[in-house]
ZADO-1210 file (C-alpha; in nm, 4 decimals, padded with zeros to 6 digits):
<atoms>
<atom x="00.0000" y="00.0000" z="00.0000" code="UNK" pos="1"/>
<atom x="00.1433" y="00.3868" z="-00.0882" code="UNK" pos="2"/>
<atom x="00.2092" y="00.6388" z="00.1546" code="UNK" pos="3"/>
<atom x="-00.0407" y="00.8975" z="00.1339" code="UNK" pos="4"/>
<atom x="00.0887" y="01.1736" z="-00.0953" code="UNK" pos="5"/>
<atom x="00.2101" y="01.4859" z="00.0896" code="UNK" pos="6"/>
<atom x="-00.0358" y="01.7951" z="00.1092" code="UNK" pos="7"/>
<atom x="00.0042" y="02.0603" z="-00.1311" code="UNK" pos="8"/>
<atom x="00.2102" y="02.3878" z="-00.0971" code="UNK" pos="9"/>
<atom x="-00.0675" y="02.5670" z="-00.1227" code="UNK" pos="10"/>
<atom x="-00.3527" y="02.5685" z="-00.2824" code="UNK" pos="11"/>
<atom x="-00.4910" y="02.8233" z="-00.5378" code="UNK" pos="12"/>
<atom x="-00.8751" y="02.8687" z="-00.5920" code="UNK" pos="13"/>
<atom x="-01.0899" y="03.0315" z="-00.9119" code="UNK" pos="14"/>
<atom x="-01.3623" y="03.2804" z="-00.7395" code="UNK" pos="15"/>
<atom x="-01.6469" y="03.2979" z="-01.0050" code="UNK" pos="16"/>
<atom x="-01.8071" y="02.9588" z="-01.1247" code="UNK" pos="17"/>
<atom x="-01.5457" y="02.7687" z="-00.8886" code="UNK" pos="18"/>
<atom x="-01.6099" y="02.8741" z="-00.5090" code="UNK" pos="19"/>
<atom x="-01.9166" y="03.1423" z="-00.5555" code="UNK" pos="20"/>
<atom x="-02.1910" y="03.0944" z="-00.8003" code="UNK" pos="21"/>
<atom x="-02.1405" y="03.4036" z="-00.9902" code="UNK" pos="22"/>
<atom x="-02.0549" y="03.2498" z="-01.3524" code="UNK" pos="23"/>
<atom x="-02.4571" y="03.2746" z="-01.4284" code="UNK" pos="24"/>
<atom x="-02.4556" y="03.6632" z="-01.2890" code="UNK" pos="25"/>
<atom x="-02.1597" y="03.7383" z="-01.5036" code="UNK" pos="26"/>
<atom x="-02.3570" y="03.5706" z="-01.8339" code="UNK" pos="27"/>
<atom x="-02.6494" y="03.7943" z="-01.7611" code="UNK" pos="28"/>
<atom x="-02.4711" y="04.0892" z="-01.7582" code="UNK" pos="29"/>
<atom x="-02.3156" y="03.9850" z="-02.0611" code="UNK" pos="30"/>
<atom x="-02.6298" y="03.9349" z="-02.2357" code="UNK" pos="31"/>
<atom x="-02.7996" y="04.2298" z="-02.0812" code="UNK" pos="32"/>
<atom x="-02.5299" y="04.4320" z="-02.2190" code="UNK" pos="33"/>
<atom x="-02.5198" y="04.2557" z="-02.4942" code="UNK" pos="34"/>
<atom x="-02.8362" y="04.3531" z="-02.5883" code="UNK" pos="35"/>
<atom x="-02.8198" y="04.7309" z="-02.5172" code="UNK" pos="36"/>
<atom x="-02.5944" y="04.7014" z="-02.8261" code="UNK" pos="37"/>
<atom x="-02.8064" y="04.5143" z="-03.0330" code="UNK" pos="38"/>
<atom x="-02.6019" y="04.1494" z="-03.0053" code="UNK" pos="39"/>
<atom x="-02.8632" y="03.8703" z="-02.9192" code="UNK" pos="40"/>
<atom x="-02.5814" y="03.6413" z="-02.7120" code="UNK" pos="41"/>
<atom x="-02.6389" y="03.2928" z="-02.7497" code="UNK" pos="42"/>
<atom x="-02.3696" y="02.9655" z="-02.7052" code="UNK" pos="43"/>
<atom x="-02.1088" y="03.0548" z="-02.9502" code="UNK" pos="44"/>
<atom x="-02.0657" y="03.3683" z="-02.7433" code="UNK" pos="45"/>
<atom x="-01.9557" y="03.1537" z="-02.4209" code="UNK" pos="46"/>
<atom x="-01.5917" y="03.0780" z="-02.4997" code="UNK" pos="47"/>
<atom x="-01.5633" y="03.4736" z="-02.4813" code="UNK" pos="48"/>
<atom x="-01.7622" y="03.5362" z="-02.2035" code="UNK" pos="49"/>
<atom x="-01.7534" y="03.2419" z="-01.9755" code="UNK" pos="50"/>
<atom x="-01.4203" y="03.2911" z="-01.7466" code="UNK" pos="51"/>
<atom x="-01.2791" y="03.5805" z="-01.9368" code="UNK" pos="52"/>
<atom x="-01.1493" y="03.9265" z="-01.8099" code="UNK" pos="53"/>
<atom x="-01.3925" y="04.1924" z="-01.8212" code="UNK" pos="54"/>
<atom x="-01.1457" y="04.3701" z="-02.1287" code="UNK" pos="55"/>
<atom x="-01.1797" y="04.0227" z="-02.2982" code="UNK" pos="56"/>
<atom x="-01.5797" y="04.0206" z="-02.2760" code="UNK" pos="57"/>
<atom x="-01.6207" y="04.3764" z="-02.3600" code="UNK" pos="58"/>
<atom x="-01.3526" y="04.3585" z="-02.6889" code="UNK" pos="59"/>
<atom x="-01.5629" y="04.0523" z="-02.7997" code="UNK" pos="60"/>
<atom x="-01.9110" y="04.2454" z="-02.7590" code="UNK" pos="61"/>
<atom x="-01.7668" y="04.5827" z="-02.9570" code="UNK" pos="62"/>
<atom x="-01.6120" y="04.3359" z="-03.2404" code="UNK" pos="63"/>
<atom x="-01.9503" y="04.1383" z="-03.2716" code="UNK" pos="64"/>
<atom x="-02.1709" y="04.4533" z="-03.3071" code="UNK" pos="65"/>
<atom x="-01.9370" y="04.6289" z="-03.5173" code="UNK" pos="66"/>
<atom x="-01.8316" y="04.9075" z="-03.2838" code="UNK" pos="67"/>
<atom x="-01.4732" y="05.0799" z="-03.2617" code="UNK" pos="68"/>
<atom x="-01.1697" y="05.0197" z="-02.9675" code="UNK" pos="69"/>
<atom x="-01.2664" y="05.3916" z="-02.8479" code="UNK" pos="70"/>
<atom x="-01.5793" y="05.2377" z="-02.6846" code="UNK" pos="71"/>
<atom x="-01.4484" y="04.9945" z="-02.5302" code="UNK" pos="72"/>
<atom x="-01.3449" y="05.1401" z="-02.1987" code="UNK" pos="73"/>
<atom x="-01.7471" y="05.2149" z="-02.2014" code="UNK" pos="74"/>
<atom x="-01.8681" y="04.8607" z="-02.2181" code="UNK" pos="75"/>
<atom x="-01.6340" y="04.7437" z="-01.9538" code="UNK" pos="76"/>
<atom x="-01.7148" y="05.0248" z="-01.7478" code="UNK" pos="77"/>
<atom x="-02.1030" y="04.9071" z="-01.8238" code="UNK" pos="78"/>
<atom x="-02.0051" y="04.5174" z="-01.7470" code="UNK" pos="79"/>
<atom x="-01.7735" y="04.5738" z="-01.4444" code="UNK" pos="80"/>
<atom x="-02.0953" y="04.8055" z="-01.2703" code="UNK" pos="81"/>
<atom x="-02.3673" y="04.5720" z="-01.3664" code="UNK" pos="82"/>
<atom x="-02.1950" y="04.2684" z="-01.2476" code="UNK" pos="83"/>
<atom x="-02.0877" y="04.4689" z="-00.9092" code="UNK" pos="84"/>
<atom x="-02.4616" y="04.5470" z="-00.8743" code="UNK" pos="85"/>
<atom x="-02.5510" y="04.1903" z="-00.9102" code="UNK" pos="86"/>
<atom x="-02.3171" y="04.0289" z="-00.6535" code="UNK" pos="87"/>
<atom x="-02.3436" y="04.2778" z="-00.3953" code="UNK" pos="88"/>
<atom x="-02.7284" y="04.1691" z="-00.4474" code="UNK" pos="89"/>
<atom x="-02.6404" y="03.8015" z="-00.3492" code="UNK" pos="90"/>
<atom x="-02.3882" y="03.5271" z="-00.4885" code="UNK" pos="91"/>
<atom x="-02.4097" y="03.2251" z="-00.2953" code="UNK" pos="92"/>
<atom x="-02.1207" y="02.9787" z="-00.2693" code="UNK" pos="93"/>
<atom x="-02.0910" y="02.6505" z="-00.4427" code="UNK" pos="94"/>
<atom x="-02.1905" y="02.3282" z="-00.3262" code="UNK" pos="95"/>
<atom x="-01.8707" y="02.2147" z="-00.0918" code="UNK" pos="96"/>
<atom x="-01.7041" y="02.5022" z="-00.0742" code="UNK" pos="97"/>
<atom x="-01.7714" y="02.6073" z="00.2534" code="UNK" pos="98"/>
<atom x="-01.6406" y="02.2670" z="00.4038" code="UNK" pos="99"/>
<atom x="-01.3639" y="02.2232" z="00.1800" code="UNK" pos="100"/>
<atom x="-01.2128" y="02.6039" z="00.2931" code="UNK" pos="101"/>
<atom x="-01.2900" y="02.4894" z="00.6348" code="UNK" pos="102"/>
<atom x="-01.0971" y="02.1670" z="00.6258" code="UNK" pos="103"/>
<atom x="-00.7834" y="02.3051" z="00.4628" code="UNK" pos="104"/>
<atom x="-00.7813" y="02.5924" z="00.7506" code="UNK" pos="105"/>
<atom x="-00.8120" y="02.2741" z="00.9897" code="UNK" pos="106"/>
<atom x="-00.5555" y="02.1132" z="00.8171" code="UNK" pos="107"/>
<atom x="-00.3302" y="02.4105" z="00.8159" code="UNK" pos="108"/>
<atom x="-00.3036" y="02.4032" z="00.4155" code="UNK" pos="109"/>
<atom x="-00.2303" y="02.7760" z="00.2758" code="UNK" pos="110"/>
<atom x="-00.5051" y="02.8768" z="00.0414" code="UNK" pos="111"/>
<atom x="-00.5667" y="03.1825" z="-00.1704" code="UNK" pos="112"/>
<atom x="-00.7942" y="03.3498" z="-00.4248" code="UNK" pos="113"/>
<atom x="-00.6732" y="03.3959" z="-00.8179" code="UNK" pos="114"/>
<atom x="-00.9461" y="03.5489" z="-01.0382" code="UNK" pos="115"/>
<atom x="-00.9855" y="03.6927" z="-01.3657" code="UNK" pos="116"/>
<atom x="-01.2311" y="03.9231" z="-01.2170" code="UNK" pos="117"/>
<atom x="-01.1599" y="04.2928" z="-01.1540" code="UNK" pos="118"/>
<atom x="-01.0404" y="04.4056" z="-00.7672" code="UNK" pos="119"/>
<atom x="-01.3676" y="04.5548" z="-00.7733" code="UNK" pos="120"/>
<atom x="-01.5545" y="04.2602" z="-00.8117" code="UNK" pos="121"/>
<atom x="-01.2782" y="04.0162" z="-00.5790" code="UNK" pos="122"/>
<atom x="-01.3163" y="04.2694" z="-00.2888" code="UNK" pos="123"/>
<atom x="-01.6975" y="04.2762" z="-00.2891" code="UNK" pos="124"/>
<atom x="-01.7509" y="03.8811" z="-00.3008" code="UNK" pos="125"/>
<atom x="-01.4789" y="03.8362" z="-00.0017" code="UNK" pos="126"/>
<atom x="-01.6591" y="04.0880" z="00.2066" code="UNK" pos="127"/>
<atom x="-01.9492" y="03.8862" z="00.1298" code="UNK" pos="128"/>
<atom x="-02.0345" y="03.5315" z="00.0298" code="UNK" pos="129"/>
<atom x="-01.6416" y="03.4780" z="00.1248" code="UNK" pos="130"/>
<atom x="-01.6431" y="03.6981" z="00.4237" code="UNK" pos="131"/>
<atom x="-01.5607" y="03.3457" z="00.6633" code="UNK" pos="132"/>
<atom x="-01.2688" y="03.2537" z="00.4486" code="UNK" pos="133"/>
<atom x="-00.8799" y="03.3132" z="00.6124" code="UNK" pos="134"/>
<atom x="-00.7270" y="03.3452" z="00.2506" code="UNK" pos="135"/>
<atom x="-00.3292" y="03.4465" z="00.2370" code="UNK" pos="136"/>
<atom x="-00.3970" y="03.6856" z="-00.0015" code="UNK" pos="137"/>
<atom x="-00.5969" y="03.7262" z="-00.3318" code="UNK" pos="138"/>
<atom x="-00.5163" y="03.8312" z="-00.6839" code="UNK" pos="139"/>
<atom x="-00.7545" y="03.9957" z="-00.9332" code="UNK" pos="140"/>
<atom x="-00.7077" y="04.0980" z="-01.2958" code="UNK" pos="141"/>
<atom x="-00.5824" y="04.3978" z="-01.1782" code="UNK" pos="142"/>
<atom x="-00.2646" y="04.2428" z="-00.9978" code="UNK" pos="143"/>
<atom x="-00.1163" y="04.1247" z="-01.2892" code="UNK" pos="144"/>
<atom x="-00.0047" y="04.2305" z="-01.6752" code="UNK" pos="145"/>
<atom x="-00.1620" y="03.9521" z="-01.8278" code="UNK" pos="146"/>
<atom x="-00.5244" y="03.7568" z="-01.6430" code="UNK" pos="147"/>
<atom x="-00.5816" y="03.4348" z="-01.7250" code="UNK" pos="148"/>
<atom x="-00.5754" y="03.2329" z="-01.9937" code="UNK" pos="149"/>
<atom x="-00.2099" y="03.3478" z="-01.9477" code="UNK" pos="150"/>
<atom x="00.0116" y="03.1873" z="-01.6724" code="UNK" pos="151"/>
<atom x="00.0764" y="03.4954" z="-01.5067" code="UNK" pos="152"/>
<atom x="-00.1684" y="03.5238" z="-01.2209" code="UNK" pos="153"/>
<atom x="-00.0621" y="03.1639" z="-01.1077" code="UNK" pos="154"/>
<atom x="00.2956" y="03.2306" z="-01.1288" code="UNK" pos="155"/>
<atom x="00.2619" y="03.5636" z="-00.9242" code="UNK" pos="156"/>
<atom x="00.0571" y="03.3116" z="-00.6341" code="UNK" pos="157"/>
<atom x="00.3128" y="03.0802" z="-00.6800" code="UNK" pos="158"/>
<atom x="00.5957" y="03.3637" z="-00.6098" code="UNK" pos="159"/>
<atom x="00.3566" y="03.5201" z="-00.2946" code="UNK" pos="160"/>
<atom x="00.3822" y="03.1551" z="-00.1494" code="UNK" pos="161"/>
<atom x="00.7371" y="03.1022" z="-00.2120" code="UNK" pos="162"/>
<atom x="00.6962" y="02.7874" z="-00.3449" code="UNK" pos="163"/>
<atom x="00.6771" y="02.6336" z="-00.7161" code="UNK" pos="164"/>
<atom x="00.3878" y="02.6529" z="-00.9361" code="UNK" pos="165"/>
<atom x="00.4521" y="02.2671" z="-00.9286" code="UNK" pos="166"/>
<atom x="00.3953" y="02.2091" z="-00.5662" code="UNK" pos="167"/>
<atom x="-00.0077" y="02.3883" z="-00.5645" code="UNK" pos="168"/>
<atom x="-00.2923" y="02.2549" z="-00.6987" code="UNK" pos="169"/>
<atom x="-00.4988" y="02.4842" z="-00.8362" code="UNK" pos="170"/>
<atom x="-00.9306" y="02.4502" z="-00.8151" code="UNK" pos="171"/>
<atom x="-01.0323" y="02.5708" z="-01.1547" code="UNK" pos="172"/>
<atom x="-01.3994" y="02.5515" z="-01.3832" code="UNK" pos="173"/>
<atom x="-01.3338" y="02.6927" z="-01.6846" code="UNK" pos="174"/>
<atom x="-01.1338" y="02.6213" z="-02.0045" code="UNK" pos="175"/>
<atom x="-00.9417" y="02.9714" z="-01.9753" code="UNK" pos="176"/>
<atom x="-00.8714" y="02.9158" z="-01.6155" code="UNK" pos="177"/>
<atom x="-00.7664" y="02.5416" z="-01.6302" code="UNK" pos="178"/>
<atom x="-00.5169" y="02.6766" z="-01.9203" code="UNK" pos="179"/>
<atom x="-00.3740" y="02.9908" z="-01.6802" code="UNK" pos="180"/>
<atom x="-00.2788" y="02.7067" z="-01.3821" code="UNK" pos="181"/>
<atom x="-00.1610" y="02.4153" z="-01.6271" code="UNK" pos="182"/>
<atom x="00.0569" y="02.6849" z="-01.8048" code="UNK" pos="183"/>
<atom x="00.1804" y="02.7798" z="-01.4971" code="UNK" pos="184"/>
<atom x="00.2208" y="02.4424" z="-01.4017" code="UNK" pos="185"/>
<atom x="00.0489" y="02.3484" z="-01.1261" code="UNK" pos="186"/>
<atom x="-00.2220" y="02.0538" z="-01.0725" code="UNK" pos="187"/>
<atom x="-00.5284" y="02.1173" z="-01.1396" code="UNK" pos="188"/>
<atom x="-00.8284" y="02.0082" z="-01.0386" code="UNK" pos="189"/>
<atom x="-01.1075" y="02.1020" z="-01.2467" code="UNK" pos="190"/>
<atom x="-01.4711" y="02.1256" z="-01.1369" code="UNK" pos="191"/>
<atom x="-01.6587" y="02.2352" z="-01.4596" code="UNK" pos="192"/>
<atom x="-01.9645" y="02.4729" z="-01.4204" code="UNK" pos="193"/>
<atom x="-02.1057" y="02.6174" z="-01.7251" code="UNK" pos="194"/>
<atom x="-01.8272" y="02.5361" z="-02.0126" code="UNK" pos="195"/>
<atom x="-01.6761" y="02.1370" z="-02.0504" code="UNK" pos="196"/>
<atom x="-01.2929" y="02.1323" z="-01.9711" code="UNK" pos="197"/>
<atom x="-01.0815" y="01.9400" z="-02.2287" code="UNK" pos="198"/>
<atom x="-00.8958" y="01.6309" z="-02.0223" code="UNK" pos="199"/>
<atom x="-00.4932" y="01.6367" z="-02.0744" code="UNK" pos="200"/>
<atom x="-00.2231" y="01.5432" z="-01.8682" code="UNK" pos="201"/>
<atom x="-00.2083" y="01.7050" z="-01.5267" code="UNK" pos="202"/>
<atom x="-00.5728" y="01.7766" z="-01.4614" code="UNK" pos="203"/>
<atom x="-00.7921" y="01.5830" z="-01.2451" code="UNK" pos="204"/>
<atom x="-01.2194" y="01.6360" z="-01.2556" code="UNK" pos="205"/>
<atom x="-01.4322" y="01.6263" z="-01.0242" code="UNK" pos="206"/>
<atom x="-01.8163" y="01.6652" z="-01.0259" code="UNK" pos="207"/>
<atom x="-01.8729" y="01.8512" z="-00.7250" code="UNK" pos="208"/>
<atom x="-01.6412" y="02.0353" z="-00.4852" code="UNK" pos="209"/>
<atom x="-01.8600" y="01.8317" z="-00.2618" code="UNK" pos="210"/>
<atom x="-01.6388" y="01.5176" z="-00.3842" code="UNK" pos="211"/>
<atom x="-01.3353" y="01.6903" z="-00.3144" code="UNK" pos="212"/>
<atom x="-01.0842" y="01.6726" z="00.0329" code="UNK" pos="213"/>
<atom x="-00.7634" y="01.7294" z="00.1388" code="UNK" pos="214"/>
<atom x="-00.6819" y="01.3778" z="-00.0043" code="UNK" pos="215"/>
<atom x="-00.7887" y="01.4578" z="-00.3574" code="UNK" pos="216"/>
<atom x="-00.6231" y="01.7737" z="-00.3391" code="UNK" pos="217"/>
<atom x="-00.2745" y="01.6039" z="-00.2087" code="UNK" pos="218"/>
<atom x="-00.3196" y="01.3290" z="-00.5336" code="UNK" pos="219"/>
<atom x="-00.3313" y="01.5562" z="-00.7871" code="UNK" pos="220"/>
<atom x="00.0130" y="01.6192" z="-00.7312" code="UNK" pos="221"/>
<atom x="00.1058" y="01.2882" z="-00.7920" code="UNK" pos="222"/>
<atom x="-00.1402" y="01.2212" z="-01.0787" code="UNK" pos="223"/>
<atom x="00.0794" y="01.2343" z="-01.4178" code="UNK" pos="224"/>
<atom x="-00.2689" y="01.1960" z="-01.6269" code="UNK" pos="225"/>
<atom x="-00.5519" y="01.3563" z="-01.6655" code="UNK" pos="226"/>
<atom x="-00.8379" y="01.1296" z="-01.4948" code="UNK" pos="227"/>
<atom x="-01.2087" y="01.1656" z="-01.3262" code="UNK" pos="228"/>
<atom x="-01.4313" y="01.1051" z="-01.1185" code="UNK" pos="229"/>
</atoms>
């Protein structure tokens, strides 16, 4: 019988779609801006909606209804406040999240937040829905160049914890995020929400953060390929 693999460094959580339940608010907004410029959004919209930076969302509305790079700062401005307006209203965590926080602070496993979302948007859910949470720190779009899909924000968490990318295991539920931590190269462990993540080598699935310990966390380290529950 194998020794139980060691815990992880640390480990690095997505906010929206991963721990909070915001992924649906942030598609409404979408579409509700959307709309106000006369773009109907529908499922081949998601890949540039659905865990993408605000400036991501809002350069795919103005290309799709034709409008020029001068209004973008407009639309993202319009996204970032509706969105804001939405979450302050309510975002409720995701099945197992609460437990699985609360077992890693038991466990005395480092944890922090690494979203694509604006500081805005990261400060408002932690004073709420994630008010309970001891994170070490958390990272928004703002805290880096380059947000996800780009390795960048996982490197930087990496760096705060003084450890290697290699050693975390990142909690991730969207394509763009999943590519930010396996380019970084940590583990990941990939709960999907609204958008299927591609398998590959180095990411482990899970259904439900409700399936998901301390134990799974610690053998995604030592998981080569990709595999599932």
């Amino acid at each position: 019988m194998s020794a139980p693999a060691p815990a992880p460094a640390a480990v690095l959580f997505d906010m929206d779609g991963t721990l909070v339940d915001t992924e649906v608010l942030w598609w409404e907004t979408a579409h509700e801006v959307a709309a106000g410029l006369g773009h109907r959004l529908t499922d081949a919209d998601a890949p540039e909606v659905v865990g993408r930076a605000v400036a991501d969302t809002a350069a795919h509305l103005i290309a799709v209804t034709g409008g020029t790079a001068d209004g973008l700062p407009a639309v993202a401005a319009e996204l970032t406040g509706s969105f804001h307006r939405k979450v302050d209203a309510g975002a409720p965590l995701r099945p197992g999240a609460a437990a699985l926080l609360a077992a890693l602070e038991r466990h005395r496993v480092p944890f922090a937040l690494v979203s694509a979302s604006p500081r805005s948007v990261v400060d408002a859910v932690v004073r709420g829905a994630l008010a309970e949470a001891p994170f070490a720190f958390t990272l928004s779009a703002d805290d880096t160049v380059r947000t996800k899909p780009h390795p960048d924000p996982y490197m930087a968490a990496a760096t705060r914890f003084g450890v290697p990318a290699s050693a975390c295991v990142a909690v991730e539920d969207s394509p763009d995020g999943t590519a930010s931590a396996h380019a970084a190269g940590c583990a990941v462990l990939v709960v999907p929400s609204l958008l299927p993540v591609d398998p590959a080598r180095g990411r482990t699935f899970a259904r439900s953060l409700e399936e998901v310990d301390l134990g799974v966390l610690s053998d995604c380290l030592r998981r080569p390929e990709a595999s599932g529950s």
